[in-house]
Structure formats: C-alpha cells, structure tokens
C-alpha positions in Angstrom: 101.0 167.4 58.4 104.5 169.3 57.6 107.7 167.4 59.8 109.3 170.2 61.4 113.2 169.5 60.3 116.0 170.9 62.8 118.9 172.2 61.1 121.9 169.2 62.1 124.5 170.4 64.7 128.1 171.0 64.3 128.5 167.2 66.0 126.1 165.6 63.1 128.4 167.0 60.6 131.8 165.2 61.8 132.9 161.8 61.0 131.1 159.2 62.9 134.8 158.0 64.6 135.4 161.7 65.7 131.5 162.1 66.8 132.2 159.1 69.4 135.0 160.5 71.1 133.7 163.7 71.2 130.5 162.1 73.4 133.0 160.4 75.9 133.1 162.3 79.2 136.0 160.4 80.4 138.2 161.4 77.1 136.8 165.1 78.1 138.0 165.0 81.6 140.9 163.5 81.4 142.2 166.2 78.3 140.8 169.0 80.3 142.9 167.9 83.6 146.2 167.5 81.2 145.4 170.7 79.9 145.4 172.2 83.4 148.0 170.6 84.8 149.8 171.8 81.7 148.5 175.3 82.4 150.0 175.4 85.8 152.9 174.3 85.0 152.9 177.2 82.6 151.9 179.7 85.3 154.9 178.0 88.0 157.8 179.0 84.8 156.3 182.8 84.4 156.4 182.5 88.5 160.1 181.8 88.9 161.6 182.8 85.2 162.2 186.3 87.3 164.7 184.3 89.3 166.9 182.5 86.9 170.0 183.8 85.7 170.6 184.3 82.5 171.8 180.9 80.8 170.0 177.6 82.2 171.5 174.1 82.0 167.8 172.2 80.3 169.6 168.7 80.3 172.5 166.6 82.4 174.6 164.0 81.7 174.6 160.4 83.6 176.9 162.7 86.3 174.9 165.4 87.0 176.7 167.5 85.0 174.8 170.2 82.3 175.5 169.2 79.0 172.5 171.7 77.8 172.6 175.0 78.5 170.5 177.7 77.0 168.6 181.2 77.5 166.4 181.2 80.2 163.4 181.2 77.9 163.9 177.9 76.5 162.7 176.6 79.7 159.3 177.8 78.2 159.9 174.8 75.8 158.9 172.1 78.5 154.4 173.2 78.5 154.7 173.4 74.6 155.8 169.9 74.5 153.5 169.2 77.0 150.9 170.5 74.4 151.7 169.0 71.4 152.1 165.6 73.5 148.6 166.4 74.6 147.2 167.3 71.2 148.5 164.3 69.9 147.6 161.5 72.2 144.4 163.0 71.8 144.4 162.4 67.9 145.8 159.5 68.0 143.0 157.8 70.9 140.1 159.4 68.6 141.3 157.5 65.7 141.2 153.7 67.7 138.3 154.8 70.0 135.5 153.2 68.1 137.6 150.0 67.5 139.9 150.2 71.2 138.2 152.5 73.8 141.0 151.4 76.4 143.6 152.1 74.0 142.7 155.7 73.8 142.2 155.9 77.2 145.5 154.5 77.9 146.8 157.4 75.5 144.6 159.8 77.6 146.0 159.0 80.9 149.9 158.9 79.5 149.1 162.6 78.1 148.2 162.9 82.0 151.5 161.4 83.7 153.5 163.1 80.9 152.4 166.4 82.0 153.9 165.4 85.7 157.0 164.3 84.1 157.4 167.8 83.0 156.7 169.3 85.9 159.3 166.9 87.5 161.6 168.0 85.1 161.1 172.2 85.7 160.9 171.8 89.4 164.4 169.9 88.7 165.8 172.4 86.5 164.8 174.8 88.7 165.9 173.7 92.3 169.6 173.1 90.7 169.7 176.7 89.1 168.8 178.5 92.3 169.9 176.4 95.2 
C-alpha cells in the first residue's frame, strides 16, 4: 500500500533554531503587543504633528534646555526606532531561544518597555512644544 506523502510546510523548511521560536506563543504575543504599542504610538505623532510648529527641540540638555532641534517630521524618527529595536530583539532572542528561552524572553519584554520609553519620550516632546 502507497504512503500518502504531504508536501512539508514553509515551517519544515527553516532552520530547526528559527522553527522553535516560531512555535512559542509567548515570543508571538509579546512581539505582536510591541508592535501595537509601536503602532499607536505611530497613530498619536500623525494625531498631533498638525499642531507642532515648524522646528521641534527632539533632545534637552541636563537643564532642560533643547540642544536638538529639527523639522517637525523627525519626530517620526522615534516608531522607526521603536521598529528596528523591535526587529532586532526579536533576532537576537530567536538565535539563544533553543539554548536560553528566558534570555529571549528577557529580550521580548525589553522590546516591550522600550516601546513605552518612546512614547514617554513623544508625549514629552510634545507637552513642551505646545504647552
């Protein structure tokens, strides 16, 4: 009697270290809530970019005082880094999962509080530009 042989899945044909993290819920949700805390911080920017003037201070001194200022649309800058740091923790936990699973969800979680960090830092920039 003839097997009947099911063509693999995308999943089969990755690297077992990349197939493991892949199956980890936990990895899953916590880069899907970065990613959407990431989004809205996104969607607050396009919300208030209508009110900033011009020229924004992005950084301050040990004062207070701007040391930073820049087009209005470099405040856009903050979700991409909140990307890339997203992206990369990611990376970086799938390459120790196999041998550290609570390394990479250490990384996961950071990717998390980074993302409030960011916000912290718009809603910052923000309240001093308009208030």
């Amino acid at each position: 009697m003839r097997q009947l042989a099911l063509p693999p899945t995308l999943l089969d044909r990755l690297p077992e270290w990349l197939q493991a993290v892949l199956r980890d819920r936990f990895i899953w949700a916590m880069v899907i809530i970065a990613l959407f805390v990431n989004l809205g911080l996104f969607a607050f920017l396009l919300l208030v970019a209508g009110q900033l003037p011009p020229l924004v201070p992005l950084h301050f001194d040990a004062t207070g005082q701007p040391d930073r200022i820049e087009d209005k649309s470099a405040i856009f800058s903050l979700p991409q880094i909140g990307v890339i740091m997203i992206v990369v923790n990611f990376l970086f936990g799938s390459l120790i999962y196999r041998r550290e699973p609570l390394a990479a969800y250490l990384l996961g979680g950071m990717a998390i509080v980074a993302q409030f960090l960011l916000w912290y830092a718009a809603v910052s920039i923000v309240r001093a530009v308009l208030v």
